[in-house]
N, C-alpha and C positions, 0 to 999 in steps of 0.2 A: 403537398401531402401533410407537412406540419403543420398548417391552417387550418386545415380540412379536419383533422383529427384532434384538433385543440378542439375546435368547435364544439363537435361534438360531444366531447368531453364535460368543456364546460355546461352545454343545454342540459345534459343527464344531471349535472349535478343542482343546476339551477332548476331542475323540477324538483328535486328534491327537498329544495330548503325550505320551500313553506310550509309543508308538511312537519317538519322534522321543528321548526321554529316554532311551526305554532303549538306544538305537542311540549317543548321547551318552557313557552311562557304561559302552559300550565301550569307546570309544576316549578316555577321560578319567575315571583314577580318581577313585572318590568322595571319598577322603582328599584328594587337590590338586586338584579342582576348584574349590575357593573362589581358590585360589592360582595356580593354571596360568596360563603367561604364552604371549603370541602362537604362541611357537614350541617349544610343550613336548610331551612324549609322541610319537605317533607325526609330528609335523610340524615336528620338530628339526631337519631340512634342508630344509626347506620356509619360504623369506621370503613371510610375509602381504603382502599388499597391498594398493593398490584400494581395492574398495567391502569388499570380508573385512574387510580391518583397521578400516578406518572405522566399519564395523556391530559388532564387536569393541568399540572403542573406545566406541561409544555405548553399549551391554550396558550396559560396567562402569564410567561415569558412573552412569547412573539407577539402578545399586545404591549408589554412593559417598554420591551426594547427601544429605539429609538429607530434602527434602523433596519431593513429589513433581513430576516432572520428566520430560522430553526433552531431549536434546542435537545435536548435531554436529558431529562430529571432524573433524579435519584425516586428511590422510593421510600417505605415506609422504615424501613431499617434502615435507611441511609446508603445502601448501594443501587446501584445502576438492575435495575430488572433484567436485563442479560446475561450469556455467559461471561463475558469480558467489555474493555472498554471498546474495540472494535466492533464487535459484533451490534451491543451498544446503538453505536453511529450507524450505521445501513438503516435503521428504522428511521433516520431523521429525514426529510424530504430533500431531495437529491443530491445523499451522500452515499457514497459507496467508498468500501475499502480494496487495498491488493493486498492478496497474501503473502507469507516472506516464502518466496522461489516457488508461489502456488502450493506447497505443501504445510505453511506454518499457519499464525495466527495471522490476525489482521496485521497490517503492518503501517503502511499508508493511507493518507486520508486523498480521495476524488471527492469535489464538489460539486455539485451540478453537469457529473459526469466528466469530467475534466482530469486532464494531467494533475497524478499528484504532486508534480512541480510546480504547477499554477497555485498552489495552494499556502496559509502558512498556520502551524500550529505553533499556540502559544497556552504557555499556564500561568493565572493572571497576569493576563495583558504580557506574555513577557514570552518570546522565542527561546526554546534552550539548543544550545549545541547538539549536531545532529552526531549517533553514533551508529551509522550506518557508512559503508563505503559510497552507496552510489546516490544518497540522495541529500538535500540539505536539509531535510527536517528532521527532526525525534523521532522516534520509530513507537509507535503504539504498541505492539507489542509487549514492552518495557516499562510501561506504566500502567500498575493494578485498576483496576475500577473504585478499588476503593478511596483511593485520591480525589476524586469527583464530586460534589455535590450535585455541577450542572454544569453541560458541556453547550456551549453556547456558538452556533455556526455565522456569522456574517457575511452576506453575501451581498450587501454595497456599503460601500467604504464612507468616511469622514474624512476629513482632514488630519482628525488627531489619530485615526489610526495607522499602524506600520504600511509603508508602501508597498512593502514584497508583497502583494499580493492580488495575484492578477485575478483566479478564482473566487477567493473567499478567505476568512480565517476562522479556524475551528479555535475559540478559547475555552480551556479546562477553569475551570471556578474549582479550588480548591474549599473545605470546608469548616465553617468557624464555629467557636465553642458558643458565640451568641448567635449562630443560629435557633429558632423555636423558643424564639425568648430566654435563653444564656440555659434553659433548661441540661440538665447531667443525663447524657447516656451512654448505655455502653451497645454497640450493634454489630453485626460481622455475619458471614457466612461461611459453613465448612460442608463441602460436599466430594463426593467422591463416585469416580465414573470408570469405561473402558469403551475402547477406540474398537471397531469390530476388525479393521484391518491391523493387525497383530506383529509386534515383532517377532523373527523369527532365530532372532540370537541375543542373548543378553537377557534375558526374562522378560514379564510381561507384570509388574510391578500396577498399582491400580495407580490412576490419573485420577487427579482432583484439585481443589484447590484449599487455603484456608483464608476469612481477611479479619480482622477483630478493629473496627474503630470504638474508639473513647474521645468521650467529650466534658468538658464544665468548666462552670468560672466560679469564681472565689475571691477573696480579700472584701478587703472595705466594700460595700455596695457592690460587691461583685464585676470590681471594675476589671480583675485579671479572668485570663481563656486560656486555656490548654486542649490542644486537641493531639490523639496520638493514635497513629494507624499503623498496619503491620500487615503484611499480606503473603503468601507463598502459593504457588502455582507449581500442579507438575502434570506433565501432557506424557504418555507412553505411546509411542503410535506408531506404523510403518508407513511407507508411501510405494508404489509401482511406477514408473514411469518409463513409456512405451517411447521408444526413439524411432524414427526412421525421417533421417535430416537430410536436405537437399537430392532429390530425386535427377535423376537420368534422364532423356528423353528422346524418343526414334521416332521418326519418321513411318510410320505404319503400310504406308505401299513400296519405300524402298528400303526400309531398315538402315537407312541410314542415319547417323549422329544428325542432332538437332539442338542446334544451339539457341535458350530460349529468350537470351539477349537482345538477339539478330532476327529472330524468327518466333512465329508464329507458334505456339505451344498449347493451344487449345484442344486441337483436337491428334495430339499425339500421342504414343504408347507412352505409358509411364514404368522406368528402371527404378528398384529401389537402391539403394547407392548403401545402405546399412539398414541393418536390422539389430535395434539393440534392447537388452533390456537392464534398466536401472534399478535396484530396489532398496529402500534408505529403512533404518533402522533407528528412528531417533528417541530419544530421550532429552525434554526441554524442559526447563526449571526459570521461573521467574522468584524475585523475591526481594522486599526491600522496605523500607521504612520511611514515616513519615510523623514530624512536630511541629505544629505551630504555637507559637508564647503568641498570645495575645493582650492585648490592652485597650483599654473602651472607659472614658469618664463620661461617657454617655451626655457628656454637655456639647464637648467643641475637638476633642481627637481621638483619636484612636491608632494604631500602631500594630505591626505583627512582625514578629521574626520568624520565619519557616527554614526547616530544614529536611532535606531528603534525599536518601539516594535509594535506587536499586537497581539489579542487575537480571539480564537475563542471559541462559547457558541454555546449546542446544551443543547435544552430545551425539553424532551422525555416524554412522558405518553407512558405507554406500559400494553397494559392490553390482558390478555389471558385468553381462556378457555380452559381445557383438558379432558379427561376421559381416566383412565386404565384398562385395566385388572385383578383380580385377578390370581397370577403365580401361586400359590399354586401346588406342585408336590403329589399325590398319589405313594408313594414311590413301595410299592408293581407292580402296574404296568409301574413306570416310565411314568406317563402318567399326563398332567396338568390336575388337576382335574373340574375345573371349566371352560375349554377351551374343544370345541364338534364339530364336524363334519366339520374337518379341510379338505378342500381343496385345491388346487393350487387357486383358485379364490374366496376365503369364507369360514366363518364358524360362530361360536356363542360363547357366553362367557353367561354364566348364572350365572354372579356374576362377580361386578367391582370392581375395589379395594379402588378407589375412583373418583369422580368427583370437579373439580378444578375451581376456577374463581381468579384471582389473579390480581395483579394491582401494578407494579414498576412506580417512579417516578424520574426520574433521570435529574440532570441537572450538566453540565459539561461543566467546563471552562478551556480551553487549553491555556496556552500565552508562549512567548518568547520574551526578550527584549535585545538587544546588546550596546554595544560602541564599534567600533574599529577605531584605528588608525594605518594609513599606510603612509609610506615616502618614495621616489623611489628619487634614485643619478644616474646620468650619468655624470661622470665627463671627460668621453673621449667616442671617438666614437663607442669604442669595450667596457667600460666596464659600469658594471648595478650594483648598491647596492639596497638593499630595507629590510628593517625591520617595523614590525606591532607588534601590541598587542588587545587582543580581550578580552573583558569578558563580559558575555552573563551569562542569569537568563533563566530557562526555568520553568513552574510552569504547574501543574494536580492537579486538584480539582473537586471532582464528590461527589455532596451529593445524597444518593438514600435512598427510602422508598420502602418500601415495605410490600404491605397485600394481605394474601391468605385467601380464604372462603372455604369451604371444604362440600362434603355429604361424611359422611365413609361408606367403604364396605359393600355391598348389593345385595342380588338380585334383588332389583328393579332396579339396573343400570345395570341390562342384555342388550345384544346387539347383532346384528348379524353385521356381518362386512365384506364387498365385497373390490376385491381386481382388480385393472387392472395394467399390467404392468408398471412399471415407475412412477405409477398415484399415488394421494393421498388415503390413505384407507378412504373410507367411510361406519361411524355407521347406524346402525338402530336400535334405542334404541326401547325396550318393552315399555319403560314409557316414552314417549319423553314428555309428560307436568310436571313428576315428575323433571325429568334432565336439564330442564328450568327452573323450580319455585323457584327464587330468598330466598323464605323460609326454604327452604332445607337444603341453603346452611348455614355450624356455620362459628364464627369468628374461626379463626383458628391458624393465626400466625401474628405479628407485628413487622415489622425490622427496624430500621434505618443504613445505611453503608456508613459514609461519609471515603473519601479517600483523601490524602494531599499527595503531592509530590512535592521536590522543586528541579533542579540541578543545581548546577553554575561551568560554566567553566572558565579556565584563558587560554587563550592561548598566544604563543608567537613567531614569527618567526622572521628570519633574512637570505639573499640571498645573495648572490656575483658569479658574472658572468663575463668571461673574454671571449670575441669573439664567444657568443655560440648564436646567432642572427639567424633567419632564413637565412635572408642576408649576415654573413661573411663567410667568406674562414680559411681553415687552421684548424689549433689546436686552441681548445677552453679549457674553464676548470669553472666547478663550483661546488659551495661545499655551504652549509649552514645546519641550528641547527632549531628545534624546541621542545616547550614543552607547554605539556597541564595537568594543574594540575584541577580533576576534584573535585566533592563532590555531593552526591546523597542522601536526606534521604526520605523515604518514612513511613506514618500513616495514618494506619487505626484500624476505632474503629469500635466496633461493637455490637449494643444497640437490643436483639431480646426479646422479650416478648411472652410468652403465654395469651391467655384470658381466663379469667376461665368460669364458668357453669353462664349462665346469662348476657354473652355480645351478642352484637345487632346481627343479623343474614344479613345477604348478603342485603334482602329486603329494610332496611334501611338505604344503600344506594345507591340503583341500580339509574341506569340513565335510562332517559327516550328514550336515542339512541342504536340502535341494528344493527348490523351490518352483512349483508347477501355476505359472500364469494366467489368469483368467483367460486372455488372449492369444495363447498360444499353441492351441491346439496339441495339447498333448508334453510339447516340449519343456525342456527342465532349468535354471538358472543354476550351474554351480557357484559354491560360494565359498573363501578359504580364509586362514585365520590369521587377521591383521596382527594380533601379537606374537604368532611365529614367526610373520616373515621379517618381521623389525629385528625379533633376537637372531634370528638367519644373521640380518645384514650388521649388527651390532657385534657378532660373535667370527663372520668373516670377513673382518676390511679389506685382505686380499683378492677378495670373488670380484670387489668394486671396483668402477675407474673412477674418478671423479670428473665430470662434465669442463672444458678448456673456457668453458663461458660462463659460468657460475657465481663469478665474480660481476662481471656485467648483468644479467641477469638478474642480480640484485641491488644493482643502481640505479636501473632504467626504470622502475615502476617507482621510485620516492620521489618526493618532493615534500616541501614546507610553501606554507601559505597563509598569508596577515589578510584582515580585511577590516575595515573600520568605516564605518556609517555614522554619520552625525546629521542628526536631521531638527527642524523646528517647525512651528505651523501656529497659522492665525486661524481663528475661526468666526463665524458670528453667525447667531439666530433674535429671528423675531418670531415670538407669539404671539397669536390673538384669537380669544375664543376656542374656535377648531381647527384654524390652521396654524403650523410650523414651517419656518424654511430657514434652511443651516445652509452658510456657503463658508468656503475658507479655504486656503491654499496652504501646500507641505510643500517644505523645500527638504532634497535628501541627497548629499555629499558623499560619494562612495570610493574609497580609495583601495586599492588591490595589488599585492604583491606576490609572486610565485617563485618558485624556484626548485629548480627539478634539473636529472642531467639530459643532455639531450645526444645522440649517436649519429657518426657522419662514416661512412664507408669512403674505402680509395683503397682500389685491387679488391683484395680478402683480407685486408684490416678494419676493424672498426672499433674507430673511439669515441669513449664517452667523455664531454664537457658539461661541466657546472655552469647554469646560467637562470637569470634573473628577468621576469618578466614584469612588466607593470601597466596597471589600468588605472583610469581617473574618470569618472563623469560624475553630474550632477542631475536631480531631475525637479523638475517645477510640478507639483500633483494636485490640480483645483479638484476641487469637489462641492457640489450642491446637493439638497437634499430638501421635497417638498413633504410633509407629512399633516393629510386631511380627514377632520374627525368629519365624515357626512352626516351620519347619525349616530345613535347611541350602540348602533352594533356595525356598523360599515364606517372602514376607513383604508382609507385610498395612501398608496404612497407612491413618489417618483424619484429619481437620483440618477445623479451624474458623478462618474468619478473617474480620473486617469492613475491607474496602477503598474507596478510593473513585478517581474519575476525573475529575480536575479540564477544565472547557471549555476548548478550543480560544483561543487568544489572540485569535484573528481575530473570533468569535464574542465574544468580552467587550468587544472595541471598542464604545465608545458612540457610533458614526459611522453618517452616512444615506451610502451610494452612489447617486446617482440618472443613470440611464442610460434618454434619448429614443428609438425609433426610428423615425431618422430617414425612414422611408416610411412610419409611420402615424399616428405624433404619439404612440402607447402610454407612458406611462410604467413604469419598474421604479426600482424602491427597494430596494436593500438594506441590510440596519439588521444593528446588533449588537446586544448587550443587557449592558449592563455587572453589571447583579442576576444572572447567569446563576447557577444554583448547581450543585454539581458531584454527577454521580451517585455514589450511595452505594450498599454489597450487602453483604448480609453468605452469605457462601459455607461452603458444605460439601461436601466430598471426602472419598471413598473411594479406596481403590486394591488390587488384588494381584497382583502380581507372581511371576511365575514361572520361574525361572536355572534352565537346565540347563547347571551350567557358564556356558563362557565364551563360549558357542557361540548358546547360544538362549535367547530371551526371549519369554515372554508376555505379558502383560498385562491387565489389564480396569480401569478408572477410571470412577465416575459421580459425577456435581454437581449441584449445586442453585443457583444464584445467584438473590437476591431483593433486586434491583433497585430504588430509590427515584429521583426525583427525574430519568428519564431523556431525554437533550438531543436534540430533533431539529429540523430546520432547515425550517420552513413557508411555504408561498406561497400569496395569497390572493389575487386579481382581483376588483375591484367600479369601477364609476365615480363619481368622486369631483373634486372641484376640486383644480386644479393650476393655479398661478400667474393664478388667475381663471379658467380654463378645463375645462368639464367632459370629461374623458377618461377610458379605461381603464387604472388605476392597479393595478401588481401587482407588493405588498410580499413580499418574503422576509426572515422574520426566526429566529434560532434561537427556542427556548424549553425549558421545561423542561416534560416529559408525563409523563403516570401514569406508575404503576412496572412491572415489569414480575418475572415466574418464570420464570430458565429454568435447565430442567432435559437433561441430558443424559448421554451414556456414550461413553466414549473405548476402541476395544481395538487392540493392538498387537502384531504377532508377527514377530521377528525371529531365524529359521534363516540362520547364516553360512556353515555347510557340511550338508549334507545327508547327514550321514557313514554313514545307513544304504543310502542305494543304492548298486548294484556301480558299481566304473567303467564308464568315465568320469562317469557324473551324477554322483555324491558331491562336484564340483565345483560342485554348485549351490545359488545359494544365495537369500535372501528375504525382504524385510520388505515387512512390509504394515498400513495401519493407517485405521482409519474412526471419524471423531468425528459424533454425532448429535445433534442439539438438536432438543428441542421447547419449546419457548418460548410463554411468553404475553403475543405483543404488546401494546404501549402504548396508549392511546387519545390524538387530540389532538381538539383543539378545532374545530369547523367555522366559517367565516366566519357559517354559516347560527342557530348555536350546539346546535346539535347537538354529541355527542362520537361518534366513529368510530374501530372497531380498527382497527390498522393490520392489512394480509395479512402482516407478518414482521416481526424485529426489521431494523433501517437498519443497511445494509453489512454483514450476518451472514448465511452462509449453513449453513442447518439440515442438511447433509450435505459434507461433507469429508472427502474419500478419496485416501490413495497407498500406491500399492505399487511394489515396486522389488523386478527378480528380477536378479541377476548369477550369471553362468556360468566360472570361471574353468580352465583348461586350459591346465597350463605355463605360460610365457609369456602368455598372450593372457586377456585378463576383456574382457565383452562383458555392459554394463548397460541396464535399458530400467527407466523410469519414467513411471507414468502419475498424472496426476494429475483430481480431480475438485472440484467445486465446486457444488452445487446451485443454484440460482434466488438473485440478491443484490437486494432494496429499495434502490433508491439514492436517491430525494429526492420527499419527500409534498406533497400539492396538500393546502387547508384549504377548497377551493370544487369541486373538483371531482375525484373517486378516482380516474376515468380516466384524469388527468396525472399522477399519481404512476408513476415509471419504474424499471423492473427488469430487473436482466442476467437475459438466459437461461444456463440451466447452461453449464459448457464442461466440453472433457475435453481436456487438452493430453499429448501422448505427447513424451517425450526422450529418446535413446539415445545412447550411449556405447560408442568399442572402444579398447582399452588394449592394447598389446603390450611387453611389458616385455625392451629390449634390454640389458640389462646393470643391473646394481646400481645406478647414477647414471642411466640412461636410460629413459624411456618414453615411447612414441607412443601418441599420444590423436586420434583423430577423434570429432566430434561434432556430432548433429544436434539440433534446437531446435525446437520445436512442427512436429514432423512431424506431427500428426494435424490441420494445416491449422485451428487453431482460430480462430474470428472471435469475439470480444468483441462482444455483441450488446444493446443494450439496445430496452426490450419498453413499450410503453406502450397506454391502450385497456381495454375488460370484458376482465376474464380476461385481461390483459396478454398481448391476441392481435395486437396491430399493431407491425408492427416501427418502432423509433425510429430505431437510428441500429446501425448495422452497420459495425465496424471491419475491414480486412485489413491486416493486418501479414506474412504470408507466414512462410517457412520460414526458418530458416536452418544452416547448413553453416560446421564450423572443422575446422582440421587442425594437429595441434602437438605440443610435447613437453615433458613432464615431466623436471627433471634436479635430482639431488643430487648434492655431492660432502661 
């Protein structure tokens, strides 16, 4: 199927090219086509701009490069043509991002559809501390656009480059004051928008953004650079999100329980086991600063000190209502006994287990703050030194609260419950005024969970290069060292309270707003006021118990964790004429320390011990690299390289999290595993490319990656004894599963100007690009001991597609961008495949209109998932029951581009 459909692919685009070329080397002779600049030949009075210049710009990257690549320019004022830096990245050919929890900004980088654990971002050349809990990289989110000159993707390695990196590495190129020949500018964008899904408490304040960069050099011969950025971000917006998690399942001819473990779940009734709904109120704020001193004698060095931090805050109300079922089994007939006339499309429950209204308050501040220093020698025409040192603070801080109100088990929360494919289940409570009346509900639970995370990295490099220039001939040779010594600690406390017989009921502090769901046929979300219930519990410490485990509770989620990398590598190239070939080997040293307390039960005690865990390997990483100029517009590239992907921090903790809930007594455990070992692949790339000019680009890429040792994160449900007590205990732990092949094909095609139609079209313009994987999922291990393939690789999806068509006329460009994502695996069950959860495809459409009033001025309006997309995840046979259904809504900015 992936053969079949490459093919094709490729023939359509390969009728295209002659056409489109020869139309090209009308209007751009063949002798200065390799050389022709933005505004050469017949478009000498003609200022590129826009998305032209941008898709321009990126052309004549992925010829520059050495290795094979995508990019993303800046534009005419110096930022990114995007809303932001993620959004950004989706245009580059098979990158895609993850949202933060599907409702925020971009946050992580997929490459070629991939884990964005396979992946590494770095800004110049250099990884910074991740300030995320669950992943090792920088969170995009957190870094402005306006940082950016040009965002540079690698997706086959060298020698000299970082090993982490099983995907690809995304490097951020920072921007210098001798860029455009040292020339002085001042550039920025300020715009201002609103989210159509609306908060419904706290006001509704407008979203926008602001960035201002400054640039120039000065002194003697203008040998010093200064450049100074400044950016603030603020998002107003609400989110929905539809729950209805882990579903029931009967037997349809004898209504009996059917376990989907054991048995066959295809074609059986489906129970909804909760009905809930979530709805988030945020307020998010980016904002932060950025300097680089520069230095340039434009003979033989040059030098920069940068410095930067910024921080991002997302300010959350999340308030839910749910209702469950009573599961209760009649064991004699293996039949739920409080669950009735189960059909494929409905049935009743005559007895709920309880009804829920609850209220998190979460407020979260992400930052990262650096200083690097870098110094670059050329003290001859073939040779290059350069050494740096970096050290970077990354920080996570999330305080949250949280109250739950409760009706317990009853038959007045009976309900009948209908059912449509794919759809949300919808109740029909017996007592629908009992199941609203704010009196009902008791005080139930009171939490506070603030969370602390600090990492600091050091790093350090050092290069030396001897004739390995795009432009030299011959034998070359280069070698250099690096080390990253890291430090990680993370705390969390955890303060939970009971209320006893006599604290306030729901009623006192319901709010006066109600919120009517698009999905819910009618029904209403109560919602009540986080800052009464706090002064409630601040104003009566008597109402509260305090939780006998609160103490443990907040020992069992920390740990501290060192990790220190030292790496070095040979390399060497020969040129001649039109060919290149670079081979060289990395050696990379990784040493790992953890330490977390870990919990050992005996009867109904349990204690926690401090203890220490340690890791050591090393890895040997060759790499070759063929690169073939065939002619003046086709050139061919090959590579080999073995990389790897070190786990997640979070994941190498050797910590137990253990989380009761409190309406069923169930336990959850979650574990780390400090033995974790890091995937390993040894990859191979092709590529060929095709310049017509400066104008259009082709492309076709295929790979092979053969995966070892790959990490994914398991939950297994059994009953087992807990503090002397037999309960249903369900451990999530990472591990390390079979290896995995995957094989895929990248194609890209970028018309800047469409120069062979008459006017007005000729102002149109195109890129477009689809990466396809076909992979052969991991197997992991069943509770049952069974082994079972997974249906995909985890957080990869086998189809990623954008295109992006701009129109430009005078003055006015007028862009549209659509993007795709196939079906994503996001978290494997080891007891039962049914729980294993996956997004459904999405297709997010974005448009852009640009009116350019003057040389220094341009008006930008722009829209944001117009194509009304919902983030949707899928669980159930044939991942046909819907889990949990996000609405984030549209949004709408209006604003202006300005350079002086």
């Amino acid at each position: 199927m992936l053969l079949r459909t490459t093919c094709r692919v490729l023939l359509m685009l390969s009728g295209g090219v002659p056409a489109i070329a020869a139309a090209q080397s009308d209007t751009l002779p063949s002798a200065s086509r390799e050389n022709a600049s933005a505004t050469a030949g017949p478009e000498a009075d003609i200022v590129v701009t826009g998305a032209r210049l941008q898709a321009k710009k990126d052309i004549a990257a992925k010829r520059e490069i050495a290795v094979i690549s995508d990019s993303i320019s800046s534009d005419e004022v110096g930022t990114l043509p995007d809303f932001g830096l993620g959004e950004a990245l989706t245009r580059v050919p098979g990158v895609s991002t993850i949202q933060n929890n599907g409702r925020g900004e971009a946050q992580f980088l997929s490459i070629r559809g991939l884990n964005a654990d396979y992946n590494l971002v770095e800004i110049d050349g250099v990884p910074l501390p991740a300030n995320e809990i669950s992943r090792r990289n920088v969170s995009l989110d957190v870094i402005p656009s306006s940082l950016a000159s040009r965002v540079e993707v690698y997706k086959s390695m060298t020698a000299a480059m970082n090993g982490n990196a099983l995907g690809g590495i995304a490097n951020l190129r920072t921007r210098s004051a001798f860029d455009n020949g040292g020339k002085s500018f001042v550039g920025g964008r300020v715009d201002i928008g609103r989210w159509d899904f609306r908060r419904t408490r706290g006001g509704n304040p407008p979203s926008g953004q602001a960035e201002l960069v400054g640039a120039t050099t000065f002194g003697p011969d203008r040998k010093f650079g200064i450049v100074v950025a400044g950016s603030y971000f603020r998002r107003v917006s609400a989110s929905l999100d539809s729950a209805s998690t882990t579903p029931l399942y009967v037997d349809p001819a004898s209504g009996r329980r059917l376990n989907p473990a054991i048995s066959d779940a295809s074609n059986a009734a489906v129970v909804p086991s909760v009905r809930r709904w979530l709805h988030y109120d945020n307020l998010r704020q980016r904002y932060g600063g950025f300097a680089k001193l520069e230095f340039d004698d434009h003979a033989m060095f040059n030098g920069a000190l940068t410095v930067a931090e910024f921080h991002h805050t997302n300010d959350e109300d999340r308030q839910a209502n749910s209702v469950t079922p009573n599961t209760a089994v009649t064991a004699a007939t293996n039949t739920y006994t409080y669950i009735t006339d189960v059909t494929p499309s409905g049935g009743k429950v005559t007895s709920g287990n309880y009804a829920q209204a609850d209220e998190s308050r979460f407020f979260q501040k992400r930052g990262i703050k650096y200083a690097d220093l870098h110094g670059e020698l050329t003290p001859g025409d073939h040779i290059r030194a350069d050494i740096g040192v970096n050290y970077a603070v990354a920080t996570y801080r999330q305080d949250a609260t949280t109250s739950v109100f409760r009706i317990p088990a009853g038959t007045r929360l009976a309900y009948a419950y209908a059912l449509t494919p794919g759809g949300f289940p919808q109740f029909t409570f017996a007592e629908p005024a009992y199941v609203t009346d704010p009196t009902k509900y008791n005080f139930y639970d009171y939490q506070t969970t603030p969370d602390d995370q600090k990492e600091k990295a050091l790093t350090a490099r050092a290069n030396l290069t001897v004739n390995m220039a795009n432009e030299d001939d011959g034998f070359g040779i280069a070698t250099g060292a690096y080390a990253r010594f890291l430090d990680r600690r993370y705390d969390r406390t955890v303060s939970d309270y009971t209320p006893v017989a006599g604290a306030a009921p729901l009623s006192s502090f319901i709010a006066p707003q109600r919120y009517t769901p698009y999905n819910s046929s009618g029904q209403r979300v109560m919602f009540f006021d986080p800052a009464a219930v706090t002064a409630y519990f601040h104003d009566n410490p008597g109402k509260f118990t305090a939780n006998a485990t609160n103490g443990q509770a907040s020992l069992q989620s920390d740990y501290t964790l060192t990790e220190e990398i030292k790496a070095g590598y040979l390399m060497g190239r020969y040129a001649r004429d039109a060919v290149r070939l670079t081979a060289g080997i990395r050696y990379e040293d990784t040493g790992l320390s953890t330490g977390s307390y870990n919990f050992t039960t005996l009867g109904k005690t349990t204690r926690l011990g401090y203890g220490q865990q340690r890791q050591h390997y090393h890895d040997w990483l060759p790499s070759a690299q063929l690169d073939w100029t065939v002619t003046a517009d086709l050139r061919a590239r090959a590579a080999f390289s073995r990389t790897l992907a070190r786990p997640n921090y979070n994941d190498l903790a050797g910590r137990q999290s253990i989380a009761i809930n409190t309406g069923t007594n169930f336990v959850t455990i979650t574990t780390g595993n400090a033995q974790l070992r890091p995937r390993r692949s040894d990859n191979y790339d092709v590529s060929l490319e095709y310049y017509a000019g400066r104008d259009v680009l082709f492309s076709a890429a295929g790979f092979i990656k053969t995966v070892r040792d790959e990490i994914l994160t398991v939950s297994d449900t059994a009953l087992q004894p807990y503090n002397g007590v037999v309960t249903q205990v369900t451990t999530t732990r990472p591990v390390n599963a079979s290896g995995t092949v995957i094989h895929g094909v990248e194609l890209n095609a970028v018309v800047t100007r469409m120069a062979f139609l008459p006017q007005p079209l000729d102002g149109l313009g195109l890129a477009a690009n689809v990466t396809l994987l076909q992979p052969t999922p991991p197997t992991v291990m069943m509770a049952n001991g069974t082994r079972r393939r997974l249906s995909s690789l985890v957080e990869s999806a086998n189809v990623v597609a954008n295109a992006r068509a701009f129109y430009t006329l005078g003055p006015v460009t007028v862009q549209g961008a659509w993007n795709h994502l196939s079906p994503l695996l996001l978290t494997v069950s080891t007891t039962d495949p049914t729980q294993d959860v996956r997004y459904k495809a999405s297709d997010t459409f974005d448009a852009q209109v640009r009116i350019r009033l003057s040389r220094a001025i341009t008006v930008v309006a722009q829209g944001k998932n117009l194509s009304g997309n919902r983030p949707t995840r899928m669980v159930g046979p044939g991942f046909g029951l819907l889990s949990e259904e996000l609405e984030n809504g549209r949004a709408y900015y209006l604003g202006t581009l300005f350079r002086f």
